[in-house]
N, C-alpha and C positions, 0 to 999 in steps of 0.2 A: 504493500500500500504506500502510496507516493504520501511524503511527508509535506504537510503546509505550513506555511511560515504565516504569524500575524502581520498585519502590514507595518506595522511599527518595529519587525525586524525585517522589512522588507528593504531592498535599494532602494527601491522608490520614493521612502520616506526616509532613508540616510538623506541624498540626493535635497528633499523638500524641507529637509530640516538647516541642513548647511545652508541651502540657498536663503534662509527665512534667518539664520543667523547672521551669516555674512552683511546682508543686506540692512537689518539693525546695529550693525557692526559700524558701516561704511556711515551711517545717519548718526550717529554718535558720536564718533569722530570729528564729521563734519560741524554738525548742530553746536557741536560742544567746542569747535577746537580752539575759541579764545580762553577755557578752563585747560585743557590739556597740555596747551601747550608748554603754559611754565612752569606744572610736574614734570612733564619731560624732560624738559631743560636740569630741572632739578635730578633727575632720576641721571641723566648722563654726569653731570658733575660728581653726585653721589656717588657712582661705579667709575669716577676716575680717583677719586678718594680711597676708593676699597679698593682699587689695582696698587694703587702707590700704596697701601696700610699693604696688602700680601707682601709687596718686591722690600720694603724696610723690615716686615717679620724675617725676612731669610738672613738678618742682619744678627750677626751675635757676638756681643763682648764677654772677653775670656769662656766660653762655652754657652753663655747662655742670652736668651733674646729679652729686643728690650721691651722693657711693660709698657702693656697694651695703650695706658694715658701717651704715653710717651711716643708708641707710634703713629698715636690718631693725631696728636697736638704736629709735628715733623709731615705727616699727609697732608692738614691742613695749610701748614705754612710754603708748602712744595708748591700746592695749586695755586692759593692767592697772589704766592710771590712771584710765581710766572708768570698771571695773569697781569699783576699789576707793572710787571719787567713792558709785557704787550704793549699792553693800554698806552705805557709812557713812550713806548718808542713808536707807535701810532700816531699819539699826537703829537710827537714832535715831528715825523717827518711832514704831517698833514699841516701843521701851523706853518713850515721849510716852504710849502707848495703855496698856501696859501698869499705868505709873502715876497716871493719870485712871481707870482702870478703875473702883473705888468711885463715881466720881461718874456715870458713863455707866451704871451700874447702877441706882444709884438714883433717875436720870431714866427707865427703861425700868421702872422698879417699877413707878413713879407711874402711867407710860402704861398697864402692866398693867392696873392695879388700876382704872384708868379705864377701859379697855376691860371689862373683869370685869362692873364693875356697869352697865354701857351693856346687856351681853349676858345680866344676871343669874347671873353666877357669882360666887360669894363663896369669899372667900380663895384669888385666882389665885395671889400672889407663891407663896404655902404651898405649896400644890399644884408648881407647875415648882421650889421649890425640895426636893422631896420628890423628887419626878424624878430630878433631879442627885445627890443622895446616892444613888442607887441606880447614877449609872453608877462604873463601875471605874478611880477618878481614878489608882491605881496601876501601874495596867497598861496606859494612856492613857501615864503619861511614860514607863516602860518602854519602852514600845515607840516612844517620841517619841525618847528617846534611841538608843535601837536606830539610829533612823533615823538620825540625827545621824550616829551613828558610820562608819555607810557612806558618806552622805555625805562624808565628810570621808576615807575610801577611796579612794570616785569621784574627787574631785579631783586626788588624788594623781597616781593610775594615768592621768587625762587630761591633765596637765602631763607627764607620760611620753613621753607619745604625742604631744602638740605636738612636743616637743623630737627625736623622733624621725620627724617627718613634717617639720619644717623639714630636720634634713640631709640626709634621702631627698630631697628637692626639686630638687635638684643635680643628683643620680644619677638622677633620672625618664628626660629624656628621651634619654639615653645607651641605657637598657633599653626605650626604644620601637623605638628603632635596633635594638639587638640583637636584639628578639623578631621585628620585620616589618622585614628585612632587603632585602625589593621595595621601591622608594623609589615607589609607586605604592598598593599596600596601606598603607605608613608615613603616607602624605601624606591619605590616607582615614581612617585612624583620628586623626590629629593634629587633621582637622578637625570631625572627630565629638568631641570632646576639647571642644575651640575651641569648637563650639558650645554644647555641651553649661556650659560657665565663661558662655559671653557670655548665654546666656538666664539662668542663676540668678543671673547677677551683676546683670541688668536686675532682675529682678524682685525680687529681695532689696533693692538698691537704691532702686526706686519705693515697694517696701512699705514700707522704713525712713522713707522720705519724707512717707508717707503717716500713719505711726501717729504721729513725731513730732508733724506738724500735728495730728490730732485730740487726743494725749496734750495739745499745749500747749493748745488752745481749750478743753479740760475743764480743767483746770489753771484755767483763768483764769474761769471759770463757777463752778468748786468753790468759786474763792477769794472771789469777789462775794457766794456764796450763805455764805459763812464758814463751809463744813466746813471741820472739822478734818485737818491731815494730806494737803493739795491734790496734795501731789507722791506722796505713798505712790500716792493713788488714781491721778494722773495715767499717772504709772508703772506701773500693773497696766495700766492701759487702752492704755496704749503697745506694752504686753509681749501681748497677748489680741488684740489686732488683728491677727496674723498669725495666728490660728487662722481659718480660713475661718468663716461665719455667726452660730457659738454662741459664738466668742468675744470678738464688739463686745456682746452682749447680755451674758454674762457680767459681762464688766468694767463697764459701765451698771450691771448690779444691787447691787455693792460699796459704791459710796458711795452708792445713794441709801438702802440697809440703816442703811447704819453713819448717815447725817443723822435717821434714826427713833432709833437709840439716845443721839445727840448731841444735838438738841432736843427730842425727846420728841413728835413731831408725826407722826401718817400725810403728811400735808399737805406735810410735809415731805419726804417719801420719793418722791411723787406730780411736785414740784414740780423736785428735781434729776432725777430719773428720766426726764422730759419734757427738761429741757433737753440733759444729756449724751448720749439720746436722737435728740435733735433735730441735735447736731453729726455724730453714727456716720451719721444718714441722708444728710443735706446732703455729706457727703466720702466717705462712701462710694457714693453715687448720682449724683455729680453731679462733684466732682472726681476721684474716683479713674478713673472711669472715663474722662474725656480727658488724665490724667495714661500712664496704664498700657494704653490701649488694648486691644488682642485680641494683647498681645505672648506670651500662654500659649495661648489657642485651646483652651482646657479645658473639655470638660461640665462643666454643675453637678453633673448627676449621678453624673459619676466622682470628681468633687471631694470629693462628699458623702460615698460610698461609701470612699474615699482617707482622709481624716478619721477614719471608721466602724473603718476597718480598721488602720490606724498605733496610734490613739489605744487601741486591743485590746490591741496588739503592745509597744507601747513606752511607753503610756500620754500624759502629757502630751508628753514629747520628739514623742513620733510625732505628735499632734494639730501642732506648727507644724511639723514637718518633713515630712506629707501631700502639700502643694503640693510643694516642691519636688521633693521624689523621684517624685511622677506626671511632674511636667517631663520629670525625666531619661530615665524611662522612656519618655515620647512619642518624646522624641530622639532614643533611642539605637534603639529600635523601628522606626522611620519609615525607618531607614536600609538594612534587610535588606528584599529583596522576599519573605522566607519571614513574617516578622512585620508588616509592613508595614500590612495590611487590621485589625491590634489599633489600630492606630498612628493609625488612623482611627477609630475605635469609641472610642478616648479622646479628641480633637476635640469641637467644640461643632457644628460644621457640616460636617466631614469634611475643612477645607483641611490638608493637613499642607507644604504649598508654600514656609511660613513657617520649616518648622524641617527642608524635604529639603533633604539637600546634594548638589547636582548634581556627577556623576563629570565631570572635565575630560577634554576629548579628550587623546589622543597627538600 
């Protein structure tokens, strides 16, 4: 006698259930994303806090490591004081630009008005500066400031939430005990947990490694070709290298823009644009890949679409936080046999072997 299944162990309502979550999923995110987004912000800081507290516990005097005040106070002061090394050398190279402005202007005149009569246009400066009085320089700071001010909001509300995702930290795995009370379920999600930390730790990791190295080689090319402001650029290109494809291209077209306003030369634009160019392909084609291997196992095309779709949602946040959250997704998917078959539709080649966690026997 042929055995029947209820519909609610049926595909059909796998299938209607996913789609009906998902789809709550994607509304949520969306509906909500002026709340989400400065836990997330919070939650990434948080977990560079907890990378640095792991790499200082592997630290030991005369045989033994240092207490745990000690490494949390040492994580804290690593992150802010980097941050604030950032900030200052931000704005001093942006205050550097702001006050050369007159002269990068009047070398981009020249170049104009040279272009102009190359192409037969007479009185180009006139003209784009007839442009510019017509846009709404008012309503430009207005709303510049506007932004400022939220800004400076966001921050707030995500030092909040650090502060209150460090002492939940504690109390985490107490209420993993509490909610899955089978030490068998507990020990299945600890490791879905587990994996889910050890892959974005890899990966966040290789990719820091990665964008350093090309940030420094541009860095050191910028400063040969004597743009101005080497570290400004280096550092955009540093920060855009974890946007998957449009972001090594992005960062490449910043400084070889600003060497056309800086020298006054196409030639110029042409000639860093090739070089910094030249470093994105070499380390992303050839080191990154025996650095980082297939340790993600990701479509390009779900990459892409990932990208497409963050960068909608969350805008730039979501553009570098795409990769990782597909990650999680693969992970945490691959681990239910009712989502499983998704779990391989995100895969490049269908192995999800690399990231199943096998149930231990009894």
């Amino acid at each position: 006698m042929v055995e029947t299944k209820s519909f609610s162990e049926s595909l059909a309502f796998r299938i209607i259930l996913v789609a009906i979550l998902t789809g709550l999923s994607i509304f949520f995110i969306i509906y909500f994303k002026d709340l989400l987004k400065p836990f997330v912000m919070a939650v990434m800081v948080w977990y560079l806090i907890k990378t640095i507290y792991n790499y200082i516990g592997k630290i030991k005097i005369m045989g033994r490591q240092l207490p745990r005040w000690l490494k949390g106070t040492l994580s804290l002061a690593f992150i802010f004081g980097a941050v604030q090394i950032t900030i200052n050398l931000i704005i001093t190279n942006l205050s550097a630009i702001v006050n050369n402005f007159p002269t990068y202007k009047s070398t981009l005149d020249i170049l104009l008005i040279n272009l102009g009569e190359s192409m037969g246009v007479v009185n180009i400066t006139d003209q784009m500066q007839e442009q510019i009085n017509k846009l709404d320089l008012q309503g430009f700071l207005t709303s510049t400031l506007a932004s400022l001010s939220a800004t400076v909001g966001t921050i707030v509300i995500v030092i909040i939430y650090i502060v209150f995702l460090l002492l939940e930290e504690v109390a985490f795995s107490k209420k993993i005990d509490a909610i899955f009370p089978d030490p068998r379920k507990r020990l299945r999600i600890q490791e879905v947990l587990n994996e889910i930390y050890q892959s974005t730790n890899k990966y966040i990791t290789l990719k820091t490694v990665i964008s350093l190295l090309t940030g420094g080689l541009s860095y050191i090319v910028l400063m040969l070709f004597g743009v101005d402001y080497a570290f400004l650029w280096a550092f955009l290109i540093f920060l855009f290298n974890y946007i998957p494809y449009i972001g090594s291209l992005i960062a490449t077209l910043l400084p070889a823009i600003f060497a056309i306003v800086q020298f006054g030369s196409v030639w110029s634009f042409v000639w860093v644009f090739i070089s910094v160019e030249a470093i994105q392909l070499v380390v992303g084609n050839y080191i990154e890949p025996k650095i980082m291997g297939k340790s993600l196992n990701l479509s390009p095309l779900v990459v892409v679409v990932a990208l497409s779709f963050w960068g909608y949602v969350w805008d730039l946040l979501g553009m570098f936080l795409s990769v990782p959250i597909t990650s999680i997704m693969l992970i945490t998917l691959a681990q239910f046999p009712a989502t499983r078959n998704i779990a391989i539709l995100l895969t490049e080649n269908g192995n999800i072997e690399n990231v199943l966690i096998k149930k231990k026997e009894d």
